[in-house]
Z-matrix of the N, CA and C atoms (Angstrom, degrees):
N
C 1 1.452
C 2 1.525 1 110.39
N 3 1.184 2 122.91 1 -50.63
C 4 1.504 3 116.11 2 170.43
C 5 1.637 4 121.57 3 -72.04
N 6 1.212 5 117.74 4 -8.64
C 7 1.323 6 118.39 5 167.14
C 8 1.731 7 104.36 6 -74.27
N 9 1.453 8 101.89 7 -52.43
C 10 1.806 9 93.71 8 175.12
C 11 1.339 10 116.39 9 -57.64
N 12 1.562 11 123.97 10 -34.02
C 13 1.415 12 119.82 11 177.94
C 14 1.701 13 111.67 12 -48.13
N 15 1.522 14 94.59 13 -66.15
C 16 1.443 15 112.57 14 179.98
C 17 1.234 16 113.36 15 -34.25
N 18 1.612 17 114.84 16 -47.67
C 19 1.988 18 102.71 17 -158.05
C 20 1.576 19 86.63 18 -95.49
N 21 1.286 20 128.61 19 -23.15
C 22 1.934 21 124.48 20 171.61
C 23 1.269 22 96.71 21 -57.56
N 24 1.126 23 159.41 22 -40.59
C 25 1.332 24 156.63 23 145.58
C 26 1.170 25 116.85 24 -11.89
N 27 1.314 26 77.17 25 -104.08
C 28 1.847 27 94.05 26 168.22
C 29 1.579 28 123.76 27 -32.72
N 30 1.236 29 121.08 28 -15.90
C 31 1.647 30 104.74 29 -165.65
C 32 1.376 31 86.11 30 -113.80
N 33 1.569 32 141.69 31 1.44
C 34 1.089 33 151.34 32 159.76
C 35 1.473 34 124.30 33 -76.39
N 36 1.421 35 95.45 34 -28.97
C 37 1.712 36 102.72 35 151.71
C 38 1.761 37 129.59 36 -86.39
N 39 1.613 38 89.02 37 -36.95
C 40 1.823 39 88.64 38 172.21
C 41 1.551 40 105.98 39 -115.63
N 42 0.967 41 151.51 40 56.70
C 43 1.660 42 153.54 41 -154.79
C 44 1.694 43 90.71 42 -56.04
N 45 1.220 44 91.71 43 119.74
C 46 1.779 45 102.55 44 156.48
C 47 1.272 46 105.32 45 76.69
N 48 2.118 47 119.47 46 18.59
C 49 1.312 48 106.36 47 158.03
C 50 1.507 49 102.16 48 -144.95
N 51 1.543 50 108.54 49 53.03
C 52 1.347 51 104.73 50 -178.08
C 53 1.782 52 105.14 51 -132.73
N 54 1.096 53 125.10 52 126.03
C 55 1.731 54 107.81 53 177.90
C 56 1.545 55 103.88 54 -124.50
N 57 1.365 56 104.29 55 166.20
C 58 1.969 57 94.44 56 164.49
C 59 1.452 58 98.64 57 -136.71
N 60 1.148 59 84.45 58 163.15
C 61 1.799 60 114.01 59 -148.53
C 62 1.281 61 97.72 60 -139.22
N 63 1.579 62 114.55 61 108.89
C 64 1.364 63 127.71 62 -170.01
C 65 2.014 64 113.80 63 -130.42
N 66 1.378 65 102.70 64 129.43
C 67 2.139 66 86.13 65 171.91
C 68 1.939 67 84.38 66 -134.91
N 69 1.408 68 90.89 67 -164.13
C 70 1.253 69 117.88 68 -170.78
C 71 1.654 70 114.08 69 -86.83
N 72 1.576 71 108.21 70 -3.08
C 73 1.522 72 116.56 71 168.70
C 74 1.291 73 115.11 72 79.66
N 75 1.440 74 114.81 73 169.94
C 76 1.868 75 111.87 74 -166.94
C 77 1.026 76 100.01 75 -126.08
N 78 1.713 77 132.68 76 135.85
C 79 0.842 78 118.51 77 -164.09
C 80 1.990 79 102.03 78 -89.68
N 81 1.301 80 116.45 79 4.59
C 82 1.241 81 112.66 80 153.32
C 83 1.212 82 118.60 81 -53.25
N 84 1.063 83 140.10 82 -40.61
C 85 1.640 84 161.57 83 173.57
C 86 1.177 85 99.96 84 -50.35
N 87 1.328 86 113.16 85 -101.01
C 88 1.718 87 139.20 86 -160.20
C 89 1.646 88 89.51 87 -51.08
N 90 1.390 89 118.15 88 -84.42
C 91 1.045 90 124.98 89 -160.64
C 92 2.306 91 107.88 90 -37.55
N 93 1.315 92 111.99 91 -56.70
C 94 1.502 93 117.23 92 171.83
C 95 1.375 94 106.02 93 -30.95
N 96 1.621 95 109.96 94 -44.35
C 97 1.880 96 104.97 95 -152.24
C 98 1.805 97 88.56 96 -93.27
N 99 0.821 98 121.31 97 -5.63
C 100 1.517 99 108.48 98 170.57
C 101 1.824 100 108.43 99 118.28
N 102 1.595 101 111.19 100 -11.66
C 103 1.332 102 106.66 101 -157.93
C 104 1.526 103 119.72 102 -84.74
N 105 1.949 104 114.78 103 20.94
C 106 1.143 105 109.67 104 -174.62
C 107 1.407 106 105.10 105 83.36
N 108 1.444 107 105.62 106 174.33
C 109 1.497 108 118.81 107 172.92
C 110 1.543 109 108.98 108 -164.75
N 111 0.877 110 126.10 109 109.57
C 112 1.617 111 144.61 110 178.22
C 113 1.609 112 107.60 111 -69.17
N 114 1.554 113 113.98 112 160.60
C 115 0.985 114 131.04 113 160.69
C 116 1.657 115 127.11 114 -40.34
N 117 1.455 116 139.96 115 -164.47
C 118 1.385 117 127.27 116 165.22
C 119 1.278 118 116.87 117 -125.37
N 120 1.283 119 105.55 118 -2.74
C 121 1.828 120 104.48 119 157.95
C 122 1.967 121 113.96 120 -90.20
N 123 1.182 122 99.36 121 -29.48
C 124 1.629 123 83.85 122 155.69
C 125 1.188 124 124.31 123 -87.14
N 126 1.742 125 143.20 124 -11.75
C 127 0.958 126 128.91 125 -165.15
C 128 2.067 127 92.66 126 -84.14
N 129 1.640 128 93.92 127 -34.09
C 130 2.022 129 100.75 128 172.32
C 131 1.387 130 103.88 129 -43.34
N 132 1.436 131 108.35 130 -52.95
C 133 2.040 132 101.43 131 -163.82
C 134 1.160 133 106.79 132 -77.11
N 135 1.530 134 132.58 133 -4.13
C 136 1.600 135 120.07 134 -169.88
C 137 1.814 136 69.48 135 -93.89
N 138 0.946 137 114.84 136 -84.71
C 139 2.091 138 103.05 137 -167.02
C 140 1.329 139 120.05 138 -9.86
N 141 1.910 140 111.31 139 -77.44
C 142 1.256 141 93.61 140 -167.62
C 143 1.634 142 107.41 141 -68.99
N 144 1.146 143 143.17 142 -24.99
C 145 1.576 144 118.43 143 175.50
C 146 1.332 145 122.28 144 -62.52
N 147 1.576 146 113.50 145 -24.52
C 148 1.572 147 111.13 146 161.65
C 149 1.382 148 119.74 147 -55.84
N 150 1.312 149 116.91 148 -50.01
C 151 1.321 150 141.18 149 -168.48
C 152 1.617 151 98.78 150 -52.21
N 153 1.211 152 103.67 151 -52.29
C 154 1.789 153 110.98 152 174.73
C 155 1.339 154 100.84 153 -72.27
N 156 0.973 155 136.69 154 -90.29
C 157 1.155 156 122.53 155 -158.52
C 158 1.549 157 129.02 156 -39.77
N 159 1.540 158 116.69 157 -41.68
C 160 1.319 159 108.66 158 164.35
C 161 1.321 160 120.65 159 -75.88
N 162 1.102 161 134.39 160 -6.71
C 163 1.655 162 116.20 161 167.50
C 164 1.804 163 108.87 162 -94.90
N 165 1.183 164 113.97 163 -18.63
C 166 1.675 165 109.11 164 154.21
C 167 1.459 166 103.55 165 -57.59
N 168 1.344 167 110.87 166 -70.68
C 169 1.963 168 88.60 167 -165.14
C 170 1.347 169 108.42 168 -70.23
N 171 1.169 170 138.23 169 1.54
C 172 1.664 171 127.75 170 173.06
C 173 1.553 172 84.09 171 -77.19
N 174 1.205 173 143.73 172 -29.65
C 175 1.710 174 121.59 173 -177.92
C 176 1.158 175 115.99 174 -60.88
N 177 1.362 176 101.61 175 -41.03
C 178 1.783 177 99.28 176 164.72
C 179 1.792 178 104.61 177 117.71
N 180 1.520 179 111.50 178 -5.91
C 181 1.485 180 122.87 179 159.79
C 182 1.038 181 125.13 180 -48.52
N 183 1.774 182 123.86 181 162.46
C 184 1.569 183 108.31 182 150.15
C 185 1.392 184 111.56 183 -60.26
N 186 1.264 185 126.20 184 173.27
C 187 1.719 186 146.25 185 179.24
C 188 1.625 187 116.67 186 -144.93
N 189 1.903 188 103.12 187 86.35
C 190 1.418 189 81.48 188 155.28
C 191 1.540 190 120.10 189 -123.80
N 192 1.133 191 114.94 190 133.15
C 193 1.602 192 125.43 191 -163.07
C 194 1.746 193 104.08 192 -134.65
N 195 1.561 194 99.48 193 130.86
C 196 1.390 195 112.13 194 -168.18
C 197 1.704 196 89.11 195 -122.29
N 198 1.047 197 132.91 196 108.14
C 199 1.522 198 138.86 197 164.51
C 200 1.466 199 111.63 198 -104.72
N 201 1.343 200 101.02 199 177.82
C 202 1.808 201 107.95 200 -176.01
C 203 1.430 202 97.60 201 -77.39
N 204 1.407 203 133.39 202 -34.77
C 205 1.728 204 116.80 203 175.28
C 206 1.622 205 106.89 204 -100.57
N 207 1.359 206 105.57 205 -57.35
C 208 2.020 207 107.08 206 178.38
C 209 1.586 208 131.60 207 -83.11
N 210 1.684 209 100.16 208 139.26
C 211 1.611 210 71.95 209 -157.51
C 212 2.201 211 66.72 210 -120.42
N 213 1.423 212 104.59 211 157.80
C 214 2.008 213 95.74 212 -177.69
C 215 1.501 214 85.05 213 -168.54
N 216 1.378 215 92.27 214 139.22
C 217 1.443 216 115.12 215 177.90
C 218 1.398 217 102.98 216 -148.65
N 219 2.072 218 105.33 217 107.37
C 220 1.590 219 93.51 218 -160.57
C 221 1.484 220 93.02 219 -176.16
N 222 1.144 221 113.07 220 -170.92
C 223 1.463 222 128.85 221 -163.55
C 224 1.355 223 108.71 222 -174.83
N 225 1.406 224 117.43 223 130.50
C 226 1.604 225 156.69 224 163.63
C 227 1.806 226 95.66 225 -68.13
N 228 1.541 227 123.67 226 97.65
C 229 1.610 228 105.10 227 168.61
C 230 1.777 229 114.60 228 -104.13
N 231 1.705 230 82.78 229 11.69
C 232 1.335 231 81.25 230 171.68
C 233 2.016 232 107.29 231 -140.20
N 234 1.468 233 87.50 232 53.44
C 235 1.752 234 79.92 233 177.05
C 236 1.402 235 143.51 234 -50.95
N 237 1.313 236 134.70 235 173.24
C 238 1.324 237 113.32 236 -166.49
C 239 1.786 238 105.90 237 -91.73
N 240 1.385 239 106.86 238 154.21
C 241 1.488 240 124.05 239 -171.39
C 242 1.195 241 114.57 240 -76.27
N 243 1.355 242 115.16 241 -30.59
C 244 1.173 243 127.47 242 159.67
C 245 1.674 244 136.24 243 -129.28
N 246 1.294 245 124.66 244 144.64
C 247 1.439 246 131.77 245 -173.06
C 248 1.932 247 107.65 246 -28.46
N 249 1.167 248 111.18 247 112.64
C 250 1.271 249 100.32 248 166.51
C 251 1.396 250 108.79 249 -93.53
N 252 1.574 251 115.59 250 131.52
C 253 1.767 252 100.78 251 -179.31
C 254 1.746 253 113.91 252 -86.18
N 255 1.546 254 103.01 253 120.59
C 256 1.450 255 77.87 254 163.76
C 257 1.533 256 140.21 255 -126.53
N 258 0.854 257 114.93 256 132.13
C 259 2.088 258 127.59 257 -161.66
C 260 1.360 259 99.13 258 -72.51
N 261 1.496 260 115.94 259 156.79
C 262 1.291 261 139.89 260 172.94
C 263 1.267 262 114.27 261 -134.36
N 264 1.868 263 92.89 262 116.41
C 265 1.867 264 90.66 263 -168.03
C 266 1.908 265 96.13 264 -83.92
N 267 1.531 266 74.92 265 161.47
C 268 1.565 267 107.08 266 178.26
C 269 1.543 268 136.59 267 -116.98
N 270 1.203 269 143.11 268 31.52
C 271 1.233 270 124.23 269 -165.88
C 272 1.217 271 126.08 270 -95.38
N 273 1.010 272 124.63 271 -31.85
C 274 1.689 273 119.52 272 -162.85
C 275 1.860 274 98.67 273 -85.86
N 276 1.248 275 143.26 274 -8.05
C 277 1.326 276 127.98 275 153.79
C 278 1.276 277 117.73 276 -155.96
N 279 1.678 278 125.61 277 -169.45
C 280 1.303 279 124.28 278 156.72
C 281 1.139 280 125.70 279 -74.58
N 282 1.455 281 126.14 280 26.29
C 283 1.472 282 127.89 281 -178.30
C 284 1.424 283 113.37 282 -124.26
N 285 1.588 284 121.47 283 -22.04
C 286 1.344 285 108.64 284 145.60
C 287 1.106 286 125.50 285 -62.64
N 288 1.759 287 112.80 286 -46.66
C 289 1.417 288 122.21 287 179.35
C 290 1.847 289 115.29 288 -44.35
N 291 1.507 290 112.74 289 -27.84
C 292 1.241 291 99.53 290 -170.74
C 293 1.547 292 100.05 291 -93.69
N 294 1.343 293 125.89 292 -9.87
C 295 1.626 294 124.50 293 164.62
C 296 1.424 295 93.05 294 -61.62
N 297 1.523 296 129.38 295 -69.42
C 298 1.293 297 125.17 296 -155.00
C 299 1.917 298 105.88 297 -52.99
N 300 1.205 299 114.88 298 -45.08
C 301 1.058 300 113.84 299 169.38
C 302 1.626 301 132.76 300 -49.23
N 303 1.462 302 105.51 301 -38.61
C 304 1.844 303 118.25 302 -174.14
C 305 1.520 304 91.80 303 -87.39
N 306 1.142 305 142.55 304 -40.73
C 307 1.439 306 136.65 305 -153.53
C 308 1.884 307 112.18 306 -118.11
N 309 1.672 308 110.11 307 -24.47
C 310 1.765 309 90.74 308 -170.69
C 311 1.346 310 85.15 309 -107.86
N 312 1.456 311 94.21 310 -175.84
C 313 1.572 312 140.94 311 174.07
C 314 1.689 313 105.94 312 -60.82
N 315 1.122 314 106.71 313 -36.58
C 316 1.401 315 118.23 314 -163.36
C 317 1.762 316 115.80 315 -176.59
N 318 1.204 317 109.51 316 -166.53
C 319 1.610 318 109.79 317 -174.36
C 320 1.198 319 95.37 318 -136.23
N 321 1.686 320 110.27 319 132.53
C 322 1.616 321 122.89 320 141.12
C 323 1.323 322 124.59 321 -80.76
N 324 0.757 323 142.35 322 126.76
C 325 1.328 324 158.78 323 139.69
C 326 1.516 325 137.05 324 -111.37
N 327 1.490 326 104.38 325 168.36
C 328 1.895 327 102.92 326 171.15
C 329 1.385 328 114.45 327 -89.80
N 330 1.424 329 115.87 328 159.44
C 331 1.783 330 103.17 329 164.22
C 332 1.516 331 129.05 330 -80.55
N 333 1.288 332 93.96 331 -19.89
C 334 1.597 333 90.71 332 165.44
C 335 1.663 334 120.42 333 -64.60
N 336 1.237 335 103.04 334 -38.35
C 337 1.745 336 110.57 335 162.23
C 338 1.655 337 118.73 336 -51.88
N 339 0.970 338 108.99 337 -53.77
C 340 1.569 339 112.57 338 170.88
C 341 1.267 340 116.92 339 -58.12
N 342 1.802 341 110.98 340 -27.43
C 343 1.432 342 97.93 341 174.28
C 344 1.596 343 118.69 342 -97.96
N 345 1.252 344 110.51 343 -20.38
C 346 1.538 345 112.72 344 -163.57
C 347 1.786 346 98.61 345 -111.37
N 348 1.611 347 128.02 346 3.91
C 349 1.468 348 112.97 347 -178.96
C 350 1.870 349 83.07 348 -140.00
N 351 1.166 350 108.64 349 78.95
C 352 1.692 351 96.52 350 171.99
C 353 1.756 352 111.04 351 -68.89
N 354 1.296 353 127.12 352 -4.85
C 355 1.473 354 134.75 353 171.76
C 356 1.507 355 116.49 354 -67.35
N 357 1.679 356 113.83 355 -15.94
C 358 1.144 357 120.80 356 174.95
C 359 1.524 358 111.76 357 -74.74
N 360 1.516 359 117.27 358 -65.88
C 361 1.032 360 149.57 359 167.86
C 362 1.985 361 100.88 360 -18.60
N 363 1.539 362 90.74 361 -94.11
C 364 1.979 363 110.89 362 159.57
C 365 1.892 364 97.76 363 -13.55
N 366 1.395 365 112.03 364 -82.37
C 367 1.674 366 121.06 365 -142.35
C 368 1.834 367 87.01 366 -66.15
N 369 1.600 368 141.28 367 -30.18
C 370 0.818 369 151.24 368 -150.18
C 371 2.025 370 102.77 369 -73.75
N 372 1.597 371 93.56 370 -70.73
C 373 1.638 372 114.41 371 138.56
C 374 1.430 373 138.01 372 0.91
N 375 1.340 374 87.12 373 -88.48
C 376 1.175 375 99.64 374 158.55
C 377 1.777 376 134.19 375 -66.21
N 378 0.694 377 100.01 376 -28.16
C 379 1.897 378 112.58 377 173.14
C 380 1.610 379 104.47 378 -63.72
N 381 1.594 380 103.69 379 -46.46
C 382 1.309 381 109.85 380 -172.34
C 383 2.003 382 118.45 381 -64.49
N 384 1.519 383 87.10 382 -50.29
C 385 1.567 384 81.05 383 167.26
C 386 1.226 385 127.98 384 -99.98
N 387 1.266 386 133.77 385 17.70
C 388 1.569 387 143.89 386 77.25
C 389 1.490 388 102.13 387 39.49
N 390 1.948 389 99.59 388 -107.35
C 391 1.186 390 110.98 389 -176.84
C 392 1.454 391 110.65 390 -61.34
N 393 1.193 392 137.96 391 -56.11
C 394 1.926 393 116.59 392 -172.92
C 395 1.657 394 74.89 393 168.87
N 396 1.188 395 128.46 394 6.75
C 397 1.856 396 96.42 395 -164.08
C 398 1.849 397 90.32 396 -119.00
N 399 1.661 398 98.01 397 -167.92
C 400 1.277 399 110.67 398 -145.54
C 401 1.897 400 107.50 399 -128.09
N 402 1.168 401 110.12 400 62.79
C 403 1.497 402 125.03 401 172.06
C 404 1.498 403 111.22 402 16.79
N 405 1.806 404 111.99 403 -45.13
C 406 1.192 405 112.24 404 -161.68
C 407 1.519 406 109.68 405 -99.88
N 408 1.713 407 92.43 406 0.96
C 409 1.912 408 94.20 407 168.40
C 410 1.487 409 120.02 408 -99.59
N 411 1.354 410 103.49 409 1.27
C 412 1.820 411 106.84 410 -172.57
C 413 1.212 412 101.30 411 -115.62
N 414 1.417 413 106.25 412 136.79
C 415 1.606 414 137.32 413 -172.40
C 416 1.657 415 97.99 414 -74.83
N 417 1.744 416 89.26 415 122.87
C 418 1.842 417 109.09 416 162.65
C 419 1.255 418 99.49 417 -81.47
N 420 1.307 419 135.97 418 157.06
C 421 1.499 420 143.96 419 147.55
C 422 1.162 421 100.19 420 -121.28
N 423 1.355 422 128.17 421 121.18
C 424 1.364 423 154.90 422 150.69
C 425 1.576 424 146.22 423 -78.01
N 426 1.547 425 107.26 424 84.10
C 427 1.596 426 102.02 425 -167.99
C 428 1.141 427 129.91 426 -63.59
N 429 1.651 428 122.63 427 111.94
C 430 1.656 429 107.70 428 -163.67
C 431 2.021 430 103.74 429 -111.63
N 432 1.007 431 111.57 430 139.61
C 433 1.614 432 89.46 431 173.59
C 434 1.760 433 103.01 432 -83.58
N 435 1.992 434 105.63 433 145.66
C 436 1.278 435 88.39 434 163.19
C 437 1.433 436 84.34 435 -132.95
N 438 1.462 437 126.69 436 -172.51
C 439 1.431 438 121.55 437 -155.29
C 440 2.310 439 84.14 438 -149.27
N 441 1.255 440 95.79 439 128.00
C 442 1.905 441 107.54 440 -168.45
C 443 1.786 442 77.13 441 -126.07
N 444 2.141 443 87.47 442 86.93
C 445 1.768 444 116.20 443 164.93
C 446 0.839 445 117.29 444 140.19
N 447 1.460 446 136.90 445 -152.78
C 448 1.509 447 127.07 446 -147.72
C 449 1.354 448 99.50 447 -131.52
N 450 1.361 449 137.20 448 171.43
C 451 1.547 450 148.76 449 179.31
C 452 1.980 451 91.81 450 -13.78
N 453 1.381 452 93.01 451 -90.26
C 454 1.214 453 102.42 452 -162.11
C 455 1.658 454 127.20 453 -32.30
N 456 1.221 455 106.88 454 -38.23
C 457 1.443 456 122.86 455 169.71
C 458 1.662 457 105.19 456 -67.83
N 459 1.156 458 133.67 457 -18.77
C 460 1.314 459 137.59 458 -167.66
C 461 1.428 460 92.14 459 -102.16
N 462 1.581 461 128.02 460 -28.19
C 463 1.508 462 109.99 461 -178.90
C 464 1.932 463 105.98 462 -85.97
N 465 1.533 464 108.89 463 -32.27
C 466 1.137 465 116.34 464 -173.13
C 467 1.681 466 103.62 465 -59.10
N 468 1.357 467 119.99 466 -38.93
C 469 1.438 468 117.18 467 173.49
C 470 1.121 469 124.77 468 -56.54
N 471 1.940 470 101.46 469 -47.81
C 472 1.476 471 88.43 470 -173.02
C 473 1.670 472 106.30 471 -79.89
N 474 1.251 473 131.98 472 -16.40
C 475 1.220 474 90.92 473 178.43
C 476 1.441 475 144.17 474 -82.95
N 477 1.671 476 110.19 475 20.06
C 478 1.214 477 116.18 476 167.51
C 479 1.598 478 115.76 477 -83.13
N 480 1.967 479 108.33 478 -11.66
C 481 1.354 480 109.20 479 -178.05
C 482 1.376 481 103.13 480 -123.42
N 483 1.301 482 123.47 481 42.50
C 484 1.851 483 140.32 482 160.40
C 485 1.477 484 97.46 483 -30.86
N 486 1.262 485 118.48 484 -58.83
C 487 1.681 486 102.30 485 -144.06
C 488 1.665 487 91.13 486 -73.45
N 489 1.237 488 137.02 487 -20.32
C 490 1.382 489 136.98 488 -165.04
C 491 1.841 490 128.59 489 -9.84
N 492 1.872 491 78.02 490 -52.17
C 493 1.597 492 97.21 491 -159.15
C 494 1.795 493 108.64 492 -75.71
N 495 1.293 494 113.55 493 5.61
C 496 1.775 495 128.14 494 -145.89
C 497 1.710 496 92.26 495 -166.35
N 498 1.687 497 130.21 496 32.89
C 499 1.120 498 115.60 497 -156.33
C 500 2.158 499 85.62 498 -101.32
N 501 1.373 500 108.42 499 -27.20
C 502 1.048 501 120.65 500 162.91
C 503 1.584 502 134.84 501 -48.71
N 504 1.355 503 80.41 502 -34.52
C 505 2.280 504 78.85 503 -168.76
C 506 1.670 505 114.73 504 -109.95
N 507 1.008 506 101.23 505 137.46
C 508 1.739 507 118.11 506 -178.43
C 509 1.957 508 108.53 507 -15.60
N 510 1.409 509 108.57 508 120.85
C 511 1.342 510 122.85 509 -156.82
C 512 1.654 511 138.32 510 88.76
N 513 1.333 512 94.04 511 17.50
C 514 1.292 513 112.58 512 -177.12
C 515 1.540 514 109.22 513 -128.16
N 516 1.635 515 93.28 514 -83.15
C 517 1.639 516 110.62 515 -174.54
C 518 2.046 517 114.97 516 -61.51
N 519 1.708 518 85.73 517 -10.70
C 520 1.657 519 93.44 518 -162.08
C 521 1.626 520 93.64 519 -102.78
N 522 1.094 521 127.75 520 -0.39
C 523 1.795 522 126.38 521 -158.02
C 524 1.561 523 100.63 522 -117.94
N 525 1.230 524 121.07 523 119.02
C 526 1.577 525 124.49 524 -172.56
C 527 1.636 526 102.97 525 -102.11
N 528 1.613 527 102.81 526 -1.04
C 529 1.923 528 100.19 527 159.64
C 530 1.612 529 121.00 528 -79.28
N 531 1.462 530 135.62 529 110.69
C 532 0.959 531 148.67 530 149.92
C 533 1.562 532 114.78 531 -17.50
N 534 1.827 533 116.12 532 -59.88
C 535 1.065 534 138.57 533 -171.18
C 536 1.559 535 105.41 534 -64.21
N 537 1.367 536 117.48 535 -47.80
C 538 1.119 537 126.25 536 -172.31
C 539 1.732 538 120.80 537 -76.26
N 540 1.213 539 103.83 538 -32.50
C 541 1.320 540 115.19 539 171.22
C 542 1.691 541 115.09 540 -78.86
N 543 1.257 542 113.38 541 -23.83
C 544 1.336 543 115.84 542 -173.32
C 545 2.349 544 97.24 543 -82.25
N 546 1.421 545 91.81 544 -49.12
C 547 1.400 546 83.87 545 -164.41
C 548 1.934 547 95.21 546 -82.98
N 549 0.979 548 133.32 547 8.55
C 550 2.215 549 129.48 548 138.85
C 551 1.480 550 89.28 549 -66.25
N 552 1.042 551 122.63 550 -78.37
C 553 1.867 552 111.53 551 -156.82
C 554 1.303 553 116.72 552 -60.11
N 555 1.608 554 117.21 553 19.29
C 556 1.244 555 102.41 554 -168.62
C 557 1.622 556 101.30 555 -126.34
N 558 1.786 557 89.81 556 -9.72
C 559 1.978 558 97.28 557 176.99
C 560 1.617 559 98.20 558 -99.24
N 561 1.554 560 120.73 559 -31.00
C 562 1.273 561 110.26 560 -176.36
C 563 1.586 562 120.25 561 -108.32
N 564 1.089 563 111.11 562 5.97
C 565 1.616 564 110.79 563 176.42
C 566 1.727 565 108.09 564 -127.58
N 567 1.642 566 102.76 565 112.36
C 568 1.213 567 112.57 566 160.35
C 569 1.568 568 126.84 567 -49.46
N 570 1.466 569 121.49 568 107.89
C 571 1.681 570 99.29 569 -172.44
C 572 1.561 571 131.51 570 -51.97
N 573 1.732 572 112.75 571 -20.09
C 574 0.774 573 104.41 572 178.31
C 575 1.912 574 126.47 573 -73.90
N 576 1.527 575 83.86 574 1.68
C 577 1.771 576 87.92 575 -175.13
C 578 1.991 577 117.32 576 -87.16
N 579 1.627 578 76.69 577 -4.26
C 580 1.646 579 92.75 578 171.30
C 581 1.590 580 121.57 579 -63.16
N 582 1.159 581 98.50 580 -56.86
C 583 1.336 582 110.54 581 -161.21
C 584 2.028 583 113.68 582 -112.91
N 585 1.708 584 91.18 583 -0.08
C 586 1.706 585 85.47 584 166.30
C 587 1.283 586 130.49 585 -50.40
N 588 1.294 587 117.19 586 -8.58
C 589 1.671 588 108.18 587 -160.71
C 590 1.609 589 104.47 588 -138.71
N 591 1.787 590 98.43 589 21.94
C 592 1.539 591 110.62 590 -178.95
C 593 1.453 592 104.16 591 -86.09
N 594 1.471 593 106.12 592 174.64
C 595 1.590 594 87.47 593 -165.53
C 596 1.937 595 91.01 594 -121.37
């Protein structure tokens, strides 16, 4: 409910250039800041009941919804005027991809995902016409790194994002130590393999 407040806001200040962009989170993330890390069929049911619930109160109705994690009884009195789209990122398989497909606007993803897991892409697709819609009408968003400076600024970046190239495989994506992940990416990832293919 306060995420719908927040972006009904927001698209009330910029109408028709604001979107939200939501996944199931990393447990590099959550887990680092202290907040735990759950299973992946609950992290699915906290989504799609978010997913419902904020595009009910962007209609601008009352909302009462009792789910297995959210429970909201509430109202948007200032909903948004216009459609906010919102995407569901995807990378690590075809099983977010097919949430992002049944429930968003479109898909986030990386490009290295698009290039090295075409099963994401496929299950994404398919989800979409699935639900009734049309693959080639819903917006990809694509995270690309580009680097604004010269070599050095391109090494100084990447080495805050070392583990990148290995962010996928066991000791990385699974390790909620910062410390520990930084000093693996620092015996097995050349920096320059970070940022070769940045633009």
């Amino acid at each position: 409910a306060v995420v719908a407040q927040n972006w009904a806001s927001l698209s009330l200040l910029a109408p028709g250039r604001v979107f939200l962009g939501i996944g199931l989170g990393e447990k590099l993330n959550e887990g680092a800041a202290g907040g735990g890390w759950t299973g992946y069929q609950e992290r699915l049911c906290r989504v799609t009941e978010a997913v419902r619930i904020i595009r009910e109160l962007w209609e601008g109705g009352d909302v009462q919804f009792k789910g297995r994690i959210w429970t909201v009884d509430g109202k948007l009195y200032d909903p948004p005027q216009v459609k906010i789209p919102l995407y569901i990122a995807a990378t690590a398989g075809p099983q977010s991809a097919r949430l992002s497909g049944s429930y968003g606007d479109g898909l986030v993803t990386a490009g290295n995902v698009l290039k090295s897991k075409p099963e994401v892409k496929a299950a994404w697709e398919e989800a979409v016409r699935e639900a009734g819609g049309d693959p080639k009408a819903k917006a990809i968003l694509v995270e690309h790194w580009v680097v604004a400076g010269d070599q050095e600024d391109a090494r100084d970046a990447a080495e805050k994002w070392r583990f990148l190239p290995k962010a996928w495989r066991h000791g990385y994506f699974d390790n909620v130590s910062p410390r520990d992940i930084q000093a693996n990416a620092e015996k097995e990832i050349p920096l320059e393999d970070i940022f070769k293919e940045w633009v």
